[in-house]
Structures are given as structure tokens and as C-alpha cells.
C-alpha positions in Angstrom: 247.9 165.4 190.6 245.7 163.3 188.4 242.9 164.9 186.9 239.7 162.6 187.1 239.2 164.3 183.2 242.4 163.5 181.9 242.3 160.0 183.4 239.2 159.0 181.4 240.3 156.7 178.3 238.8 157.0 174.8 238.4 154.5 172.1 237.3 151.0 171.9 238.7 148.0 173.7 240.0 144.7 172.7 236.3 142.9 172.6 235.2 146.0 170.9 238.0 145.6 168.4 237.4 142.0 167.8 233.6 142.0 166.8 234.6 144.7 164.8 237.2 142.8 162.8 234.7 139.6 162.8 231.7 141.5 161.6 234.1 142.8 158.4 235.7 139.3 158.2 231.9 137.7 157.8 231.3 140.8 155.2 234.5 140.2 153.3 234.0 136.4 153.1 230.6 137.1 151.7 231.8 139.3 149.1 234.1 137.4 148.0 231.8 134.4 147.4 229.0 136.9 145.7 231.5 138.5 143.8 232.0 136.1 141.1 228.3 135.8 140.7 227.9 139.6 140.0 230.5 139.6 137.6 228.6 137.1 135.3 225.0 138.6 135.6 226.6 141.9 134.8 228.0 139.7 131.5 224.6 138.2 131.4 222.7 141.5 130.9 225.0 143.1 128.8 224.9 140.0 126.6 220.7 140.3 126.9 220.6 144.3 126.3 223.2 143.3 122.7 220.9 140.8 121.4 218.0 143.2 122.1 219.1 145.7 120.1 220.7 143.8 117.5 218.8 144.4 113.6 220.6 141.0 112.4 218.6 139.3 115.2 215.2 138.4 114.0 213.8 135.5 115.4 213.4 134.0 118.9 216.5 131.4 117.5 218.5 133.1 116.2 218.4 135.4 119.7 218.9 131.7 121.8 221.8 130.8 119.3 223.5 134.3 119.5 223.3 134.1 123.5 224.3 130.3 123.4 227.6 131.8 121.4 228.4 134.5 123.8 227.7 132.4 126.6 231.0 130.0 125.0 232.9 133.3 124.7 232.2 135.4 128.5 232.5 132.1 130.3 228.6 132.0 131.3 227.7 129.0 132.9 224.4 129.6 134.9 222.1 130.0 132.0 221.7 129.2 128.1 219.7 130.7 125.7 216.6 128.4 126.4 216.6 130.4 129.6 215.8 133.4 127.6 211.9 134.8 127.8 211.9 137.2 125.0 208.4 139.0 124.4 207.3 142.1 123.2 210.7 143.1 121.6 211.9 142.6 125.0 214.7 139.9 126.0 215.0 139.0 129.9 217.0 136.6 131.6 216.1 136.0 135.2 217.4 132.9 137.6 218.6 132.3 141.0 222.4 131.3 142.6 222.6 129.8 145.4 226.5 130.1 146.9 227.7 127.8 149.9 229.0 129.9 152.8 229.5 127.1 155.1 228.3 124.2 155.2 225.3 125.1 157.0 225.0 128.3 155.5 223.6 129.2 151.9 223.6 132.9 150.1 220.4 133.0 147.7 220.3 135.6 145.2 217.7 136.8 142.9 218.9 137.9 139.1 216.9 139.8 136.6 219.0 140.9 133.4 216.5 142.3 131.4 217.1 144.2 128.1 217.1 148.3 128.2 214.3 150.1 126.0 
């Protein structure tokens, strides 16, 4: 005799499965595409918070031409050191990337590397 309890399935079915695996597909691709990006602001602010700190560094050009040289050296290619706004002891660098997706579809991000006290 079947059992109406044992009868009842569990899980998800195949149209479950496959929005599942397109939703991490879509996540993945997007990722992948950002990830680049991340990499070179995390360069990018470890580059600022050096120069912050850095006693040799006096003036606002020799900052821009220290930047400029470790921009040759981490492969930075979003900024330069005329994008630097350094005030107040403080050196920030903050710009926008804009990655395709598709050909419709564009990923805008916001980045703000500014120095550590």
C-alpha cells in the first residue's frame, strides 16, 4: 500500500533548478567583470594611504609624481596623479567605472580610495 505521506516528493524541480543556476550564472558573470576593477582600487588606495604617510613626500608634486610612478609599476590605468585631491594632510582618489555587461547593459561603480588617518 502506498502511503499518501510517503508519496509526497521533496526538493525542487527542473524550472526551479534552472532559475537557480541562471540567477548564479548572471551573479558569476558580474563578478567576473567587477572583479578586475576591485583589484585596482584596492591597488589604488593602498597606493593613496603610502603616499599619505610618506615623510619624503612634501609637496602636492612630488605626491602626483610618486602616484604617477606606482601607477607605471601596479598597472593602474583608470586614474593618474592629476586625479589626486589632496587637502588637509589628506590624499583621496575618487572616480567612477563603468563595465559593459552586454551590450545593453552597463555596471556603474562608485570608488573612493582615500588615505587612512
Amino acid at each position: 500500500m502506498n502511503d499518501s505521506k510517503s508519496a509526497h516528493q521533496h526538493g525542487i524541480g527542473l524550472i526551479g533548478f534552472l532559475l537557480v543556476l541562471t540567477a548564479f550564472g548572471i551573479l558569476g558573470t558580474v563578478a567576473l567583470k567587477a572583479l578586475p576593477s576591485y583589484m585596482e582600487y584596492y591597488s589604488i588606495q593602498a597606493t593613496v594611504n603610502r603616499i599619505a604617510h610618506d615623510p619624503l613626500l612634501q609637496s602636492d608634486s612630488d605626491m602626483r609624481t610618486a602616484f604617477d610612478h606606482q601607477m607605471q609599476v601596479d598597472s593602474i590605468r583608470e586614474v593618474t596623479g592629476r586625479d589626486l585631491d589632496i587637502s588637509g594632510g589628506t590624499v583621496a582618489m575618487r572616480y567612477q567605472k563603468k563595465i559593459a555587461l552586454t551590450d545593453t547593459m552597463t555596471l556603474l561603480i562608485d570608488f573612493d580610495a582615500t588615505s587612512k588617518p
